[in-house]
N, C-alpha and C positions, 0 to 999 in steps of 0.2 A: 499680297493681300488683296482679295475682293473687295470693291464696294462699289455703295448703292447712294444713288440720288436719288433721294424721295422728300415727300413732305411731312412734317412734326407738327401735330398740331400745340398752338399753344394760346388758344384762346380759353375767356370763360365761359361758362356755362350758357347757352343759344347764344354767345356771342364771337363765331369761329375766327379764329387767325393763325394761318399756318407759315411754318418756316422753312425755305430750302433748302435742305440739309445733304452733308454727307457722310457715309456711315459705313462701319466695316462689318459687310455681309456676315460674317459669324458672329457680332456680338449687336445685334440689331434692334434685341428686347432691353440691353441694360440699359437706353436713350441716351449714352455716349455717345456725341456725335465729333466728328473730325473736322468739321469746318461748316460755318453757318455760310451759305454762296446767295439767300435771296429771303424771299418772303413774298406771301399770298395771303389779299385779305379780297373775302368774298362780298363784303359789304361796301365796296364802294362803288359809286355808279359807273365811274368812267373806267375802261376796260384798259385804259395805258396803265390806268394808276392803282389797280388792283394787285399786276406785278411788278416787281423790281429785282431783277437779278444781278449778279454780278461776273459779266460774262467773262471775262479773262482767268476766272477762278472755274465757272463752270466748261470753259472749255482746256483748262489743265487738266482738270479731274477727267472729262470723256477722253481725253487723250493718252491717257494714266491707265485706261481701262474699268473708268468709270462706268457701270450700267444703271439706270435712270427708270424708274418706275416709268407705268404706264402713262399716268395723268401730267407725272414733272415731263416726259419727253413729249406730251402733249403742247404744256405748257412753252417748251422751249422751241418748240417747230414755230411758233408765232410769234419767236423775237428774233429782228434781224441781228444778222453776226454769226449765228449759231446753226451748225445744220447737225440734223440728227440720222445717222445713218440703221439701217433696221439690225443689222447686227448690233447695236448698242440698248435696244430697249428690252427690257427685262419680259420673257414672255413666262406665264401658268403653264405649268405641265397639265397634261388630262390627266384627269382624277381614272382609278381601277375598279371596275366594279368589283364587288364583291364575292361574287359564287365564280365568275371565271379566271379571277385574277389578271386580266387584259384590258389593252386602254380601253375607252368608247369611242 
């Protein structure tokens, strides 16, 4: 089974607060998630206490073969405990143009 560390949001309406989640790459849209690992709230001043993860669980899951969006492996490169290696972070494929059918 694939999966992905990403973030959920689950705030209200202009008032954002997202959740550290983790989720099995094929069913990503139903927002079944497999285990809540942290949370991100963008509104609070001080930058310790915006995140809180919980590393023993987030470093099961990379260990698991856990691949970690962009922004979460962002997020997790600036907590100690955790190191992030670049095989682990989820890269975009290039998009194909259209009349040649070939990457850009």
């Amino acid at each position: 089974m694939s999966v992905i560390i990403r973030m959920k949001r689950v705030g209200v309406k202009k008032k954002p607060h997202y959740r550290i989640v983790a989720v099995d790459a094929r069913k990503r849209d139903t927002g079944k998630v497999l285990e809540i690992l942290g949370q991100y709230d963008p509104r609070k001043s001080v930058n310790s206490e915006k995140i809180t993860v919980n590393k023993e669980r987030v470093i099961h899951w990379l260990s698991c073969g856990a691949v970690p969006s962009g922004t979460v492996s962002s997020f997790l490169s600036k907590i100690d405990g955790i190191s992030i290696k670049k095989k682990w972070i989820k890269k975009k494929l290039p998009k194909k143009s259209k009349k040649t059918g070939k990457d850009k």
